[in-house]
N, C-alpha and C positions, 0 to 999 in steps of 0.2 A: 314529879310535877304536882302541885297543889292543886285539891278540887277548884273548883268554881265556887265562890260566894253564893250564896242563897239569893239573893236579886240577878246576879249573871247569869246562873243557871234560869232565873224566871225568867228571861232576855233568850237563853236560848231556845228555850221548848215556844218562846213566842213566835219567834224567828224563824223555827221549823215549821207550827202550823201556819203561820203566814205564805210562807214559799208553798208550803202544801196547798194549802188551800183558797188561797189569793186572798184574806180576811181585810176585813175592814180597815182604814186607814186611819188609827191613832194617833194622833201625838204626844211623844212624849217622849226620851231621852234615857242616853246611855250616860252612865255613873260620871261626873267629874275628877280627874283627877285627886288621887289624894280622899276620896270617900267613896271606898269599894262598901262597898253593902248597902248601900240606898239606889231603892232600885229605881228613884225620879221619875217618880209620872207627877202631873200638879194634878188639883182638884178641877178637874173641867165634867162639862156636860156632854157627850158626844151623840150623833142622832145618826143612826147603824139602819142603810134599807138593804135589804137583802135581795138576790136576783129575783125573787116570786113574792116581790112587797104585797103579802097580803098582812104580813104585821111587820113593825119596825120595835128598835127596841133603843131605848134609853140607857145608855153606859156612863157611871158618876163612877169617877175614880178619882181619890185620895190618899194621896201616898204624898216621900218628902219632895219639898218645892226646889230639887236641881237639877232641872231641867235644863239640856242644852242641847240637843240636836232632837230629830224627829223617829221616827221608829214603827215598824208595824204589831201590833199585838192582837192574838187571835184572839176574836168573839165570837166565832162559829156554834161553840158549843153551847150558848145562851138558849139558844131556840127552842119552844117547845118547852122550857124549863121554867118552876116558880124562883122567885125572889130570892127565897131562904136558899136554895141549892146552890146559889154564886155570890157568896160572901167569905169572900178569903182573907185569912189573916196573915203579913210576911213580916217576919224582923226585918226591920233595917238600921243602918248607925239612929238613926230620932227616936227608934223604939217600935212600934207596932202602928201597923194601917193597915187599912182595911180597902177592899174594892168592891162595892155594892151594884147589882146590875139589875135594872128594875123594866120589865116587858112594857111597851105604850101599845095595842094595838090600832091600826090604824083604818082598817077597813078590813068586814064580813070576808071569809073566806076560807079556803082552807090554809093552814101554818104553810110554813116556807117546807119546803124540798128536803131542808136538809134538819128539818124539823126532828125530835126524837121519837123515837116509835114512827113515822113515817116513812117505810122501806119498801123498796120495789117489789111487786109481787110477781111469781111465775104460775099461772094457774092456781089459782088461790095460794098460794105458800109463798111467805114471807122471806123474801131474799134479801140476808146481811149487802151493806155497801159495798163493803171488800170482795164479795163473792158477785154483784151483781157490774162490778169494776174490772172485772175479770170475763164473765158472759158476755156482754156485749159487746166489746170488742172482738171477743172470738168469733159471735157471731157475724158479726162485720166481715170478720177473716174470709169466714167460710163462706159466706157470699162471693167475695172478689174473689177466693179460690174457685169456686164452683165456674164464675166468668171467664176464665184465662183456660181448665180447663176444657170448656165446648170445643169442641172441632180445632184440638189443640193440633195438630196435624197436618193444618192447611197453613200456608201454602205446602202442597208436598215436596219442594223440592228446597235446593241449600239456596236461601235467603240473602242476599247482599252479602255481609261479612261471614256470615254462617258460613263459605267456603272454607274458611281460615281456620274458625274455632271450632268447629262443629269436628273437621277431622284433626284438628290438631290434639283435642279430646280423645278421641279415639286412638289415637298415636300414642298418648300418652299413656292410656289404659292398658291398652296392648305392648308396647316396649319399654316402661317408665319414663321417656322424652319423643321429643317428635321429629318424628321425619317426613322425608318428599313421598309426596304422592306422585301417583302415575299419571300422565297426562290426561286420561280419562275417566279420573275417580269417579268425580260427580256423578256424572252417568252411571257407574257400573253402582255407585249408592244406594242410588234413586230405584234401580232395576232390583237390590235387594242384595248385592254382592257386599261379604265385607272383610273377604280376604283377596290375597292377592292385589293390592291396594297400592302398598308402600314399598318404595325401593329400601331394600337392607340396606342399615349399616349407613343410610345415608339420614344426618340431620338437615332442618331445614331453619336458617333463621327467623327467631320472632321476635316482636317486637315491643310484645307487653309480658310481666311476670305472668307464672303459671296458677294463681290461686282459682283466678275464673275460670280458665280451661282444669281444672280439678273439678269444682263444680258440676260442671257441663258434663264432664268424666262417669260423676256419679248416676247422673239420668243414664247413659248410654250404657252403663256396667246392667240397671234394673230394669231397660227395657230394650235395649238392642240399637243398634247405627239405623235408626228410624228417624222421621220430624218427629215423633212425641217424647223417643228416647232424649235426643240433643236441648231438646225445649224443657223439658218437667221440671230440670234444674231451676232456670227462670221463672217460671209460674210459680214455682214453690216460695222461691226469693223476693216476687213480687208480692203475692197473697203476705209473706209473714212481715211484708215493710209493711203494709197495713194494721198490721196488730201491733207491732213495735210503738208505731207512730200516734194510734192511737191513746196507748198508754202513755207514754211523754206525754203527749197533752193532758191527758186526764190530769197527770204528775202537776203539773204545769200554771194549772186553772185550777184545779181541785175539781170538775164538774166532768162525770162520765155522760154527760147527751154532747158536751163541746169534747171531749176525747172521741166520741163515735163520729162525730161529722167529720174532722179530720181523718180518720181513716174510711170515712164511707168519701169524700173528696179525692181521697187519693184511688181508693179501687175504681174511682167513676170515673178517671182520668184517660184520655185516648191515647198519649204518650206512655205513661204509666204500664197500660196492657195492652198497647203493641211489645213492648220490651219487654214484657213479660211472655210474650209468648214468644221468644226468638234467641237464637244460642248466641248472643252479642254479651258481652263483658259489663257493659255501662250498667246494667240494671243490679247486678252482684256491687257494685262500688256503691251504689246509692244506698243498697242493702245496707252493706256494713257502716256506713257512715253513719248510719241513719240508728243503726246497732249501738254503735261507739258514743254518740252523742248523748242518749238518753240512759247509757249506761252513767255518764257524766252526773247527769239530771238526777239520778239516784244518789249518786256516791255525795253529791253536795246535800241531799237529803238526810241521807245517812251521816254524813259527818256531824250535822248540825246537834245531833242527836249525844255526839261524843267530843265537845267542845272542852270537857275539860283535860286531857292529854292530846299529845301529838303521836298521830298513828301513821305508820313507818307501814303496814299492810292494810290496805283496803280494798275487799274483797270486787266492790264496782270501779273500779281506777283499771285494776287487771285484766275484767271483761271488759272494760274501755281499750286497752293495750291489745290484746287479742283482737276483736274487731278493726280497728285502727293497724292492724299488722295484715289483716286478710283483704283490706280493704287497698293498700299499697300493694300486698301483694296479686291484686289484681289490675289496677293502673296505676302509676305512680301519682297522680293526680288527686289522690286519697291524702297525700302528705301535706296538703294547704292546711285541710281539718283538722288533720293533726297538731299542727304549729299550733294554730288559732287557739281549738280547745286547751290545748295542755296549756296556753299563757291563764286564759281564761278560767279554769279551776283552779288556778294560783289565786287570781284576784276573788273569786267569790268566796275563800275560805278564810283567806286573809282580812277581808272585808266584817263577816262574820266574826272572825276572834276579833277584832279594833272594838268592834259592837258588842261584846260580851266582856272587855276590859282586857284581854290577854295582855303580852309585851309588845315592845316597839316594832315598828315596822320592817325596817331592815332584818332582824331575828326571826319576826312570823313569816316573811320572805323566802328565807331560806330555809326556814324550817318546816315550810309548806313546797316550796320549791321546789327542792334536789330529791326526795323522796317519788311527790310528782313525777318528776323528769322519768327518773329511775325506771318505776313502771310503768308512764305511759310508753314512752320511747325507747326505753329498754325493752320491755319485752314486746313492742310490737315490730321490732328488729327482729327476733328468735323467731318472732311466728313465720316474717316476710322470709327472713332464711331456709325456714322450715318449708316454706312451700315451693323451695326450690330442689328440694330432696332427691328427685327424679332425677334432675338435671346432674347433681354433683354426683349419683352413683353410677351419669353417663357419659361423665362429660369427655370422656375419649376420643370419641367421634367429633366431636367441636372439635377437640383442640387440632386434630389433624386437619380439618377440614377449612377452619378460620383460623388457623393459624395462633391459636390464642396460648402455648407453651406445651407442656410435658411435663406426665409424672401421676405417679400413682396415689400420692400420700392424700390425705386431709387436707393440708395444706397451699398442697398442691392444686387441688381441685377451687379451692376457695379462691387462689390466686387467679386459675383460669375464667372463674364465674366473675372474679373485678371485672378481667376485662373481656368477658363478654359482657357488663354493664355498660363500659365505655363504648361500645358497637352499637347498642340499644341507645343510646345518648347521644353518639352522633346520627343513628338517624331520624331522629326526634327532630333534631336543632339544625343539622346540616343540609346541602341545598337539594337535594334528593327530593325531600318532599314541599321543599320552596316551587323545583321545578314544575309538581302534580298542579293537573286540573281534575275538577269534578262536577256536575253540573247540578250537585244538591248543598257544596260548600257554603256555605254562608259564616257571617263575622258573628262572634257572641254577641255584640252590642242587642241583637231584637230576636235574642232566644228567648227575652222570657216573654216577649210579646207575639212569641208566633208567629216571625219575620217568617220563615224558610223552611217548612217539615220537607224530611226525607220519603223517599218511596223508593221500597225496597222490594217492591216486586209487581209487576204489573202486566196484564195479559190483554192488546188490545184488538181490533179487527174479530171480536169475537160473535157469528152470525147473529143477527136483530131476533130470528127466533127463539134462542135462547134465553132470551132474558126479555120477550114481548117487546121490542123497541118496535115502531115507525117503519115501514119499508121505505131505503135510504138512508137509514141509520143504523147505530150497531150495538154493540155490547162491549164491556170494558171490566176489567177484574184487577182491584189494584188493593195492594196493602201501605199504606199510609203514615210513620210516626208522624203522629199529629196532637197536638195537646189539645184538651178542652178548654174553648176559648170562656167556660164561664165557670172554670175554676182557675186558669192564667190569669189571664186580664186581673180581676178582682184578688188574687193570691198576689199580682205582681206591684199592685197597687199599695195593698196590706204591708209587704214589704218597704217600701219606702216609709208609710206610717210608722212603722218598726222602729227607724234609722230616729224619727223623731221623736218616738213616745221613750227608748231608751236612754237619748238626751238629757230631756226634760224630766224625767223621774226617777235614771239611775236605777230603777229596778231591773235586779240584772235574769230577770227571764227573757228580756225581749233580746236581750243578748245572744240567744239561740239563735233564731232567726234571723238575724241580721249578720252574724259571722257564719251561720252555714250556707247565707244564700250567696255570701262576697266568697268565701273560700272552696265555694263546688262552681262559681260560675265568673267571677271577677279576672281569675288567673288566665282564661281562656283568649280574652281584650288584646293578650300581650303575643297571643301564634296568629294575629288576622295574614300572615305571608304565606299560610300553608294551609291545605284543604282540612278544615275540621266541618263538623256538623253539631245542627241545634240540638239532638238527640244528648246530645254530652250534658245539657241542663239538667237532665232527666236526677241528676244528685242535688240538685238546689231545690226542685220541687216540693219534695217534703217540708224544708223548710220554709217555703214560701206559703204552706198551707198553714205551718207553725202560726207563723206571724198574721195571717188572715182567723186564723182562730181566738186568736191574743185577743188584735181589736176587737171583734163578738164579745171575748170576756169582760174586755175595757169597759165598751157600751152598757153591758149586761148589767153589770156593777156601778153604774151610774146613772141608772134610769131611777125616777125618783114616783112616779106616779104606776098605775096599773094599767094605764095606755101604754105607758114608753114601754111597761112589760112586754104586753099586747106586739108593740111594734115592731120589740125585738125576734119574737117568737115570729112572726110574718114575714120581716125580711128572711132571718134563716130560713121558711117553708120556702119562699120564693127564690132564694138561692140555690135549696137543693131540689126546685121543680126541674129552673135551667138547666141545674148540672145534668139531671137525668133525662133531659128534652136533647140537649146536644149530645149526651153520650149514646143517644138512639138513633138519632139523626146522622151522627158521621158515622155510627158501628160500622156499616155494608165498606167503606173505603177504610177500616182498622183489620178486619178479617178477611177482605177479599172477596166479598159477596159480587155476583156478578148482575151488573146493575147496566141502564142504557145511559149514553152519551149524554142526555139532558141530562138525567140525575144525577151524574158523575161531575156534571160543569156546575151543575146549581149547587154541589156541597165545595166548590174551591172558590171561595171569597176572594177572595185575592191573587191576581196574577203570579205573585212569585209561590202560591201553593202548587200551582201547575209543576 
C-alpha cells in the first residue's frame, strides 16, 4: 500500500490533534479528485479564542485555492509561541506555500492553559501534561475509592439480590459451578458459617453468565464469605469506572480539569456508590462498557496516527474485544454496545481515510469492516466462552439434572452449554417473569429522570432513642439506589443536547454519548411486561456524564470575552457545589445511617421514592 502524499499525511496528523484536542474550527478542504498533493486551504484570516481568552491569535493560511469541503486543523500548538516558530513550508502539485501564524494579544493576563512552559506544578515541581493527565484522575480514583470503602460492610447482612450472587460466588469458588444452598444459608452466613452450606452434587439454575459472579469470587477468595469480602469486587469496579471515564473525556476534549469533573460526577453519584458497594452484577457491566468504549476512543486515536496502510491487528480494537466479551459475559445486555460500537468504529475510520484521500467507499468498507468484525466480535466471543470455564468442566450435573444431553467430550459439553443458553433465553422472554410482581419495578421510560429508586434494605420501627427522634416517633435505617438528582437531571438533559449537537456538526465524538446512553438504556422500553429496575441505567450513566461534559466543552470553546470565561468557570463551581450538597444530603439513606422518620420523609421528594 502506498504512503500518504505529503498534504494527506498533513490532513492526518491535523485530524488526530483535532479529535485529540478539540482545536479550533478551520476551514478548509480535503484534496479534489484528481489532485492528490495540494493540501487546499485558501488564503483566509482566521480569529482562534482559546478556553482562558486571555490572548487570541490570528491564523493567515495560504496555500492552493481547492477548496471543497470543510475540516478541522490543529492550532493548539500556536500558544505561547513567536512568529517565526510557525512558518511551514509543504510542497504541493502549485509548488510551495507557506502557513504564517501571527499572536494578536487581546487583553493583560496570564497566556492560555495550554500555553508553552505553562505546566502544572506539585509542590513547587513542574508537572509534564501527560504526567499531570494521569495524576488527577487517579487522584480522583482514589477519592471515590477511599468513599465506597468506609463502612464497606454495612448493611451486614445479604442485600436484595446479594442472596443470589453473593453465594452463587462462593459456589463457584469452592466447586468451579454453582449449587443449591441449604434452606438456611443466609443465616448460618451471617453467623460466620461457610461450610456446610450447599447440597452436593446439586446444581442450581442461573440466570445471567458467570463473568460477574467470578468477579465477586475474587473479593470472597481475599477476604472470606463476609459483606466486605462479596462487596470489594464492586467498590474496586466502581472506583476504577471513575478513572476509565475520566480519561475518555480527557481523550475526548483534550482538557484534564473537564476529564476530572467527569469522574469526580461520577464518584459523587448516589446510584453509582450504592452499586458499588453491593455484590449485584449491573455495576461490572457498566464497568466493562465503560472499559470497551474508550478503549474504542483510543484505537480511533491511534489509527489516525497510521492512515497510511490498513492494519489487520490493533492493539485497542482487542482491549475493545476483551472488555465487550466480560461485559456480555456478565449480562447479556452488554451486546447492544457492542453492535452500536463495532458499526460505529467502522464509520469513524472510513470517514477519516475519505478525508485523507484513500479509495472508494465500498473497499474502505470492507477493508475497515471484516477486520473490525473479526476482533471486536470475535474474540469478545472467546472471552464470553471463556468465562464459562467452570461451567463446561461441570456441566455433568446440568445435564442430568436439566435434562440438557450426555457426554464427556468438548463437544459435547458445548452442545450441552447451547442449551443451557436456550433455558436462560426462555426465561428471560417466557411468561415466567411476565407473571412476577415487585413493588420497586418500574418502566425505563423515567430511569434517567429518577422516576422509581430501589431500596434494598431497610430497617424500620427502630426505638426514637436511637437515633434522638421525638417521643411518638421512631428511627428508620434504609439503604436506597438512588441517583443524584444534580448530576441525572442536568446529565439527562446534556444527553438529548448530544442527539442534536451530533446532527448538526457530525462530529463524531458526540457519538459516544448518544449511542452509549440509547444502547445501555433504550433496549430496556422493549421488557416494560416484566419486573425490571431503574438500577439497570446505572450503564448509561457514564455516558450521560459524557455528553454533559461535551456541552461544557462546547460552551467553553465558544465563549469569546473573559466574562463568558468567568461564567463558564462559575456555572461548573456551582454545578459541582450541588453535586456535593446532594451527595451529603441523601448519603444517611445510600449507606443506611439511622436517621428519624422526618428526616427520612424530607429526603423522598417524590411519592414514588417511597
Amino acid at each position: 500500500m502506498p504512503a500518504l502524499p505529503a498534504a494527506a499525511a498533513t490532513r492526518r496528523q491535523d485530524a488526530r490533534s483535532a479529535w485529540r484536542r478539540g482545536s479550533a474550527h478551520l476551514h478548509g478542504a480535503r484534496t479534489p479528485r484528481g489532485r492528490r498533493g495540494c493540501s487546499a486551504l485558501v488564503g483566509e484570516v482566521y480569529q482562534v479564542q482559546w478556553a482562558n481568552p486571555h490572548c487570541s491569535w490570528q491564523i493567515c493560511l495560504e496555500e492552493c485555492p481547492f477548496a471543497m469541503e470543510s475540516r478541522r486543523a490543529d492550532v493548539s500548538h500556536l500558544a505561547g509561541a513567536r512568529e517565526a516558530d510557525f512558518t511551514r513550508q509543504a510542497d504541493t502539485s502549485q509548488g510551495r506555500s507557506a502557513m504564517r501564524c501571527v499572536d494578536l494579544p487581546t487583553a493583560p493576563g496570564k497566556p492560555s492553559a495550554g500555553a508553552r512552559g505553562q505546566r502544572p506544578t506539585i509542590g513547587g515541581v513542574r508537572v509534564s501534561e501527560r504526567a499531570w493527565g494521569w495524576l488527577a484522575p487517579v487522584g480522583v480514583t482514589l477519592f471515590a475509592f477511599g468513599l465506597r470503602l468506609y463502612h464497606l460492610g454495612r448493611p451486614d447482612t445479604l442485600a436484595f439480590d446479594e442472596t443470589y450472587y453473593a453465594k452463587h460466588a462462593w459456589s463457584m469458588l469452592q466447586n468451579g459451578y454453582v449449587q443449591d444452598y441449604v434452606d438456611n444459608a443466609n443465616e448460618r452466613i451471617i453467623d460466620g458459617h461457610t461450610t456446610h452450606l450447599m447440597i452436593a452434587g446439586q446444581p442450581t439454575e442461573i440466570v445471567h453468565p458467570e463473568a460477574g459472579k467470578w468477579f465477586i469470587a475474587l473479593g470472597e477468595w481475599a477476604f472470606g464469605l463476609d459483606p466486605v469480602g462479596w462487596r470489594i469486587a464492586s467498590a474496586v469496579a466502581g472506583a476504577l469506572m471513575v478513572l476509565v471515564l475520566a480519561r475518555m473525556v480527557r481523550r475526548l476534549t483534550g482538557s484534564t480539569w473537564i476529564g476530572c469533573l467527569a469522574g469526580f460526577l461520577l464518584a459523587m453519584d448516589g446510584a453509582q456508590f450504592v452499586l458499588s458497594r453491593l455484590a449485584l452484577l449491573d455495576i461490572f457491566v457498566a464497568f466493562w462498557l465503560v472499559c470497551a468504549v474508550a478503549c474504542l476512543v483510543a484505537d480511533h486515536d491511534w489509527i489516525l496516527e497510521r492512515l497510511d496502510r490498513y492494519r489487520v491487528i490493533r492493539p485497542w480494537q482487542v482491549g475493545a474485544g476483551i472488555c465487550f466479551g466480560l461485559a456480555c459475559g456478565t449480562k447479556w445486555s452488554g451486546v447492544y454496545t457492542l453492535a452500536a460500537f463495532g458499526l460505529l468504529v467502522v464509520l469513524w475510520e472510513v470517514v477519516a481515510r475519505r478525508r485523507a484521500g484513500r479509495p472508494a467507499l465500498t473497499w474502505q468498507t470492507l477493508a475497515v469492516g471484516v477486520p473490525a468484525f473479526v476482533t471486536l466480535v470475535g474474540i469478545a466471543f472467546l472471552v464470553y466462552l471463556a468465562t464459562w470455564t467452570g461451567w463446561l468442566m461441570h456441566h455433568g450435573p446440568y445435564d442430568t439434572r436439566f435434562s440438557l444431553g450426555h457426554g464427556s467430550g468438548f463437544w459435547d459439553s458445548l452442545r450441552s452449554l447451547w442449551r443451557y443458553h436456550e433455558r436462560m433465553y426462555d426465561f428471560h422472554t417466557g411468561e415466567y417473569l411476565k407473571s412476577q410482581h415487585h413493588p420497586y419495578a418500574s418502566q425505563a421510560w423515567g430511569w434517567l429522570v429518577l422516576d422509581r429508586p430501589v431500596s434494598v434494605d431497610v430497617t424500620n420501627n427502630v426505638a426514637a432513642a436511637k437515633c434522638g427522634a421525638p417521643k411518638g416517633s421512631g428511627c428508620i435505617r434504609e439503604v436506597l439506589i438512588l441517583g443524584n438528582p444534580a448530576v441525572w437531571w442536568p446529565a439527562a438533559a446534556a444527553s438529548l443536547a448530544a442527539v442534536v449537537a451530533w446532527v448538526k456538526t457530525r462530529d463524531g465524538r458526540w457519538a459516544v454519548p448518544v449511542l452509549g446512553v440509547l444502547t445501555a438504556w433504550a433496549p430496556w422500553l422493549l421488557f416494560g411486561d416484566r419486573p425490571i429496575f431503574s438500577y439497570y441505567a446505572i450503564a448509561a450513566l457514564p455516558f450521560m456524564i459524557v455528553a454533559l461534559c461535551l456541552v461544557i466543552d462546547l460552551i467553553r470553546r465558544h465563549v469569546t470575552t473573559p466574562r463568558g470565561v468567568y461564567g463558564v468557570w462559575l456555572g461548573c463551581g456551582m454545578l459541582v457545589t450541588a453535586v456535593v450538597a446532594a451527595f451529603w444530603y441523601f448519603h444517611p439513606i445510600l449507606v443506611g445511617d439511622l436517621i428519624t422518620y422526618d428526616a427520612w420523609r424530607d429526603r423522598m421528594w417524590f411519592d414514588r421514592w417511597i
